[in-house]
N, C-alpha and C positions, 0 to 999 in steps of 0.2 A: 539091274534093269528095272525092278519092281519100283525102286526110289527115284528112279529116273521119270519112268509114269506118272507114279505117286504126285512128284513137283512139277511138273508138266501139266499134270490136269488140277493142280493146285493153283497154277499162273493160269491157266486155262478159265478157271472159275473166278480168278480177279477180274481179269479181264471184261468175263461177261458181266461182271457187277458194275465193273465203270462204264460198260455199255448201256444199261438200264438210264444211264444219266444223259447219254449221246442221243444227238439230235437223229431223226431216222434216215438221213442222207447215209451217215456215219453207218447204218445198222446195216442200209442195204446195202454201202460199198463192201463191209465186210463179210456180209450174209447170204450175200445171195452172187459172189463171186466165181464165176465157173471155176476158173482156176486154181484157186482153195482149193475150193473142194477137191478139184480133181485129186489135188497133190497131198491135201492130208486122208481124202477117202474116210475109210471104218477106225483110221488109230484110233477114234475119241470114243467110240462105239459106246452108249452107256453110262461114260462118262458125261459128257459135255456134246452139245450138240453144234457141229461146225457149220452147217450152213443150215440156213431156212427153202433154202428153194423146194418147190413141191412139184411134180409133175404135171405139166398142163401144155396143153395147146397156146400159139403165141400169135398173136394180130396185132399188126403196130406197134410191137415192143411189149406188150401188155399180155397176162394172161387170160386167155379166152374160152368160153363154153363151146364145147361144140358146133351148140346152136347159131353162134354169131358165126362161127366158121362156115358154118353151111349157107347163112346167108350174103355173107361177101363172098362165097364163091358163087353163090346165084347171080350175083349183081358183076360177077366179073366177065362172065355169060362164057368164060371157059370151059371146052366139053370136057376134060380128063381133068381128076385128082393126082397127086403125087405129096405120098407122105414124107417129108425132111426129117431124118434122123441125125443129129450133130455126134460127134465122138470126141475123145476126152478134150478137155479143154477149151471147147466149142461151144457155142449155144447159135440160134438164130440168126445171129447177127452175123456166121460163117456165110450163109448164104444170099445176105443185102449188103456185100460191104463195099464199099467204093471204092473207084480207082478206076480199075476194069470193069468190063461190063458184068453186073452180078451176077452169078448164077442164075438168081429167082427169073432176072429180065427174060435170060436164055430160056426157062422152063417156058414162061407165061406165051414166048413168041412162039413157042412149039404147040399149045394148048393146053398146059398144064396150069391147072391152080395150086403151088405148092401148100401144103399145112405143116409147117412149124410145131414140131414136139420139143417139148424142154423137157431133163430129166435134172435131178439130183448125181452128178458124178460119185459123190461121195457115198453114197450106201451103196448096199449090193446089188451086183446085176440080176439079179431074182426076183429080190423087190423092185426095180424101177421095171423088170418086165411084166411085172404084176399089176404096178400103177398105169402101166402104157397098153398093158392088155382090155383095163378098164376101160380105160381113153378113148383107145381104137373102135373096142366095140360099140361106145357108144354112135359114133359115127358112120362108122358101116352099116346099122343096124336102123339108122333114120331111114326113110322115106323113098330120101331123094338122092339116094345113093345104092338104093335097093339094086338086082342085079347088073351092078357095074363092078368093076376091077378098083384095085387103088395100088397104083406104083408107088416103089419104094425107093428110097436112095438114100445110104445110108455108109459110114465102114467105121473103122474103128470100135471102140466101145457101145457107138452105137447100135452097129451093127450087130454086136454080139448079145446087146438087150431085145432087139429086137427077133435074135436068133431066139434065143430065151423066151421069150412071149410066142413064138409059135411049136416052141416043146411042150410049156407051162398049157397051151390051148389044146393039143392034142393030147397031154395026160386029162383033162381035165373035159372032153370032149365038148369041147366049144365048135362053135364055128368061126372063129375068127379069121381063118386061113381060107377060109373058102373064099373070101374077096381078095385074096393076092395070085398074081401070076408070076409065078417064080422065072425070070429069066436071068442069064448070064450075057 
């Protein structure tokens, strides 16, 4: 099993060496692919790093500061937030995708401004609750979102990070739970 590692994270390391020469279309189809990641997770752990993606908020495909979040939901003059949690294999694009009517459409025509979280599938759910703990607070903790709620909708692995982010707040006696309304 060890040799098997061993040469796995030995083609692992070629690989990212003929990447350093690939154009960066190349980097992000392989890099920053939900799917990978989902499916190899922590094998590489230490070894070799399988995806780049980092946690962040998402606005037109793009990773976004809070701040721009809070302003296209001002400009969207939406009353209610609702945070999107995607679960394994998912990213953002679970919830704009075409066909049928999207999700987002349905949220937006009820009042909701949805915000889009990306996480890394691949590392552990402790860490991406950690990262999203960060994330959240920051946004809750603006201004213009001061005593309001923020809906959640989430399952999967999502959900489970985000189950994780609201244990991680109350060992850690945050407020970060005080702005969700837990319903079923």
């Amino acid at each position: 099993m060890t040799d098997a590692l061993i040469s796995t994270s030995n083609a692992m390391q070629i690989v990212l060496d003929a990447l350093e020469n690939a154009d960066e279309v190349v980097k992000r189809t392989l890099f920053e692919n939900i799917p990978v990641s989902s499916i190899v997770g922590e094998s590489f752990a230490g070894v070799v790093t399988t995806s780049q993606i980092q946690a962040s908020f998402r606005l037109k495909g793009k990773d976004a500061e809070y701040q721009e979040i809070l302003m296209d939901w001002k400009n969207s003059k939406l009353p209610y937030v609702i945070l999107c949690i995607p679960g394994l294999f998912c990213d953002e694009g679970l919830w704009n995708t075409n066909g049928e009517i999207p999700l987002s459409e349905t949220m937006k025509e009820c009042g909701y401004y949805p915000v889009y979280l990306r996480f890394n599938p691949g590392i552990h759910l402790s860490t991406n609750a950690k990262k999203m703990l960060d994330l959240v607070e920051n946004l809750l903790n603006s201004p213009e979102l001061e005593n309001r709620t923020l809906d959640v909708i989430s399952y999967s692995q999502g959900g489970l990070i985000f189950r994780s982010a609201l244990y991680q707040s109350k060992q850690n006696g945050s407020q970060f739970s005080k702005g969700f309304v837990m319903r079923l």
